[in-house]
C-alpha positions in Angstrom: -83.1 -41.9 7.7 -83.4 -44.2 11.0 -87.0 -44.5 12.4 -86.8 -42.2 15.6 -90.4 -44.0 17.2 -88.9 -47.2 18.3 -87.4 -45.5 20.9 -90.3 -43.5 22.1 -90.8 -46.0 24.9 -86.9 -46.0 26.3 -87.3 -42.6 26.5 -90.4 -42.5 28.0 -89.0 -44.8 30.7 -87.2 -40.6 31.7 -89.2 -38.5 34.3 -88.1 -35.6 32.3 -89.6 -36.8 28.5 -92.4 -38.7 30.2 -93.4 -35.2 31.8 -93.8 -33.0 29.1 -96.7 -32.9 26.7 -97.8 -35.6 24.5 -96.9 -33.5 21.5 -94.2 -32.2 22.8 -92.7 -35.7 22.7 -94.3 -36.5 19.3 -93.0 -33.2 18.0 -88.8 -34.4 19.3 -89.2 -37.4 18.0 -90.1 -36.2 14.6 -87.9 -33.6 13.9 -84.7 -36.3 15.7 -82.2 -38.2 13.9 -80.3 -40.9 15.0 -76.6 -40.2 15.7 -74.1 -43.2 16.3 -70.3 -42.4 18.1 -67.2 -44.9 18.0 -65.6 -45.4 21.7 -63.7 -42.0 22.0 -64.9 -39.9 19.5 -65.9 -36.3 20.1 -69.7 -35.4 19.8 -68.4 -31.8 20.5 -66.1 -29.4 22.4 -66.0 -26.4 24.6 -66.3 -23.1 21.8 -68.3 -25.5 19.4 -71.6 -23.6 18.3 -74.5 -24.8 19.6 -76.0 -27.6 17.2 -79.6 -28.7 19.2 -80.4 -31.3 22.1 -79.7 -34.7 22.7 -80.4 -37.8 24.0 -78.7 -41.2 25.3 -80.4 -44.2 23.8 -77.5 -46.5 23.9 -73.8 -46.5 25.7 -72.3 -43.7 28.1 -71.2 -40.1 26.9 -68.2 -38.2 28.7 -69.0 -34.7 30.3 -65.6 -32.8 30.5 -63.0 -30.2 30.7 -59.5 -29.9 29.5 -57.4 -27.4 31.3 -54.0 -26.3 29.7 -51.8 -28.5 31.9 -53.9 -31.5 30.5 -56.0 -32.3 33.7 -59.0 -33.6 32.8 -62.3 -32.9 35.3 -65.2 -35.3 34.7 -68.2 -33.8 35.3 -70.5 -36.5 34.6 -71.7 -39.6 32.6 -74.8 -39.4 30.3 -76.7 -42.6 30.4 -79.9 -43.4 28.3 -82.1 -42.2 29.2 -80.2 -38.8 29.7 -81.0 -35.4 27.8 -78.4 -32.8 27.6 -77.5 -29.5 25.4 -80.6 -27.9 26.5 -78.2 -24.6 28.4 -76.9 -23.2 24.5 -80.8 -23.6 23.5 -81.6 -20.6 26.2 -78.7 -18.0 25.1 -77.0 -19.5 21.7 -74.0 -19.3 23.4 -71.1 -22.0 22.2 -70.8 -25.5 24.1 -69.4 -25.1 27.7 -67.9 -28.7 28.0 -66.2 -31.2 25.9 -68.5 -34.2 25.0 -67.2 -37.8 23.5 -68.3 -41.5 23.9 -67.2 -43.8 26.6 -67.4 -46.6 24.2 -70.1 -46.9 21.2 -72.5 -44.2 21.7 -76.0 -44.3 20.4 -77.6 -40.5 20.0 -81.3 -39.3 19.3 -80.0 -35.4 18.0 -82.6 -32.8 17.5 -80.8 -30.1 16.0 -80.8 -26.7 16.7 -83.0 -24.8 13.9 -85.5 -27.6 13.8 -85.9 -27.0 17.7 -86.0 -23.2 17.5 -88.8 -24.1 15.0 -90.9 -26.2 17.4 -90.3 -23.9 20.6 -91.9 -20.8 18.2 -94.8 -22.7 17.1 -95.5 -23.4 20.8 -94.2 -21.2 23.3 -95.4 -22.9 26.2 -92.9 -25.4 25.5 -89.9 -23.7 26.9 -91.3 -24.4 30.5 -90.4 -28.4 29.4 -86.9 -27.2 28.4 -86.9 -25.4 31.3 -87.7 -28.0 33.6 -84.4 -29.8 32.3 -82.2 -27.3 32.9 -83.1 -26.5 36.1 -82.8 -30.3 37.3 -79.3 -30.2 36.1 -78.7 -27.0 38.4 -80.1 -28.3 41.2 -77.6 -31.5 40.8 -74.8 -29.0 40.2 -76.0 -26.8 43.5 -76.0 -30.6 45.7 -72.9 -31.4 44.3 -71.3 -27.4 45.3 -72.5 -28.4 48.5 -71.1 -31.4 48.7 -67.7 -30.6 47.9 -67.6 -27.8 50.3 -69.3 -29.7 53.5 -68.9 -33.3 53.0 -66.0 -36.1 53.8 -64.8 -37.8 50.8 -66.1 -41.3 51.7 -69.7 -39.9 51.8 -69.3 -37.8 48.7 -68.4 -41.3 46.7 -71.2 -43.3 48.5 -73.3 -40.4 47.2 -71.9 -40.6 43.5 -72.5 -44.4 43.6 -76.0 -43.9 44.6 -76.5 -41.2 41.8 -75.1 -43.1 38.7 -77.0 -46.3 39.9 -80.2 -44.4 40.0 -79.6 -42.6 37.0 -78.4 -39.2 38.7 -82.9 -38.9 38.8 -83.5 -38.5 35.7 -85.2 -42.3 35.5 -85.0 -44.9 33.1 -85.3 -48.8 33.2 -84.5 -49.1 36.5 -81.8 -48.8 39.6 -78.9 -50.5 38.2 -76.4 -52.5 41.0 -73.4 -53.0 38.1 -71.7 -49.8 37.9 -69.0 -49.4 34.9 -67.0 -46.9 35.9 -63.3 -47.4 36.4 -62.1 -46.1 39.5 -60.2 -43.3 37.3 -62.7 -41.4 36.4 -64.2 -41.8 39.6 -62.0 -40.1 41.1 -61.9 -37.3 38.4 -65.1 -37.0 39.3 -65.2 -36.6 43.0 -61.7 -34.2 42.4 -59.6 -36.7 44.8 -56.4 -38.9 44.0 -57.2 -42.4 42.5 -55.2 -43.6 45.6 -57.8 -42.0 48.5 -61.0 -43.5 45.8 -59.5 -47.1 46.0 -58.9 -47.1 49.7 -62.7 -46.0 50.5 -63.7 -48.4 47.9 -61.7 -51.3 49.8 -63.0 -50.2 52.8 -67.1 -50.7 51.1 -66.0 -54.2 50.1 -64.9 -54.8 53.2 -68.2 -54.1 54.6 -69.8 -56.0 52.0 -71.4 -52.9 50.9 -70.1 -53.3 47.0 -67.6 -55.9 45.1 -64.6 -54.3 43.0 -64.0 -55.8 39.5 -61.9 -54.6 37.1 -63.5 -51.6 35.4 -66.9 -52.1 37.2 -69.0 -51.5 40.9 -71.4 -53.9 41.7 -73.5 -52.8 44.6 -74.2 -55.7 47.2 -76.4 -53.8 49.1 -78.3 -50.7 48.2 -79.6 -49.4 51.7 -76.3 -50.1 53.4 -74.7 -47.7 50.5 -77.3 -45.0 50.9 -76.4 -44.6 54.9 -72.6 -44.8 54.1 -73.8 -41.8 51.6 -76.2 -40.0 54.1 -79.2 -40.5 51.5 -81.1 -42.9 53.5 -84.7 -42.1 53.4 -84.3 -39.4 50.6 -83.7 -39.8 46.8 -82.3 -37.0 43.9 -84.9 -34.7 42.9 -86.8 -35.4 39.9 -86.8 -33.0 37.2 -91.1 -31.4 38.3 -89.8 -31.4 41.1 -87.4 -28.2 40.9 -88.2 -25.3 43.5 
């Protein structure tokens, strides 16, 4: 089986993992296994039963949902250093979304039994796991609020701002090329691709960001945080739920 400890350190670079305790971390990493996905295949779908936690260390994993008609909604993209399962951990209830790679996919999977294990032998523990899940409510809550009160040219300036920083769960760094097609931007922000290619002309326009095919590169940072009303404040950090 695939050494788990090389890496310790790109997951370390995530406020969440670099937060909990020492052996907490050591304790993951042991019981993990690596996991690799070709572009397109399907880590698992709404119904599945739950099957542990897991972590981004390489490529992008889809968050979705099919409805009957075929729509697609895009929740969000998993980048390393990204954690995610953690909500069938709490109630052993099946999988909520469909997962599958946006291109190669490289996994750390802790599964499920091996995790119940852990959490038993140290109770204390579950306030990590906790701390994970509530940082993905609080993103959910922002983004409700979003939706409800905010034009759609602010609520992609914010979405830009999020993906580039890693939607605050850390890693190596703000990143300013984006690779994310304008499709499932647009899935994502629930508008037509038509509206998300006009406000994205109208950002290259003011030299805020530079369209290539299949990518965002962002010319300049603070200019993109006031078009997204985020001047002055960045995502909440996972210790840093209320």
């Amino acid at each position: 089986m695939p050494d788990t400890a090389p890496y310790r350190p790109l997951l370390e670079t995530g406020l969440w993992f670099a937060e909990i305790p020492v052996a907490m971390r050591t304790a993951l990493l042991a019981a993990g296994h690596l996991r690799r996905l070709g572009s397109g295949e399907t880590l698992f779908r709404r119904g599945d039963p739950p099957d542990g936690l897991y972590a981004v260390l390489d490529g992008t994993l889809r968050v979705t949902a099919l409805a009957e008609d075929g729509r697609e909604a895009l929740l969000t993209l998993i980048e390393p250093p990204g954690w995610f399962g953690e909500i069938s951990l709490f109630d052993g209830r099946p999988r909520t979304h469909d997962a599958l790679a946006d291109g190669p996919v490289l996994l750390l999977h802790v599964p499920q039994a091996a995790l119940v294990r852990i959490l038993a032998a140290e109770p204390a523990w579950w306030h990590g796991i906790g701390l994970l899940a509530a940082h993905k409510l609080r993103l959910a809550f922002v983004a409700l609020e979003d939706l409800a009160l905010l034009p759609a040219p602010v609520r992609l300036a914010r979405r830009l701002v999020l993906i580039a920083e890693g939607y605050g769960v850390g890693g190596p760094g703000p990143r300013r090329v984006l690779s994310v097609p304008q499709e499932q931007l647009a899935m994502m922000l629930a508008i037509s691709r038509q509206t998300t290619n006009q406000i994205l002309r109208q950002l290259e326009g003011q030299g805020i960001i530079a369209l290539r095919y299949g990518e965002i590169e962002i010319l300049d940072p603070g200019r993109l945080k006031v078009a997204a009303r985020l001047d002055g404040e960045r995502p909440a950090a996972p210790g840093q739920v209320s």
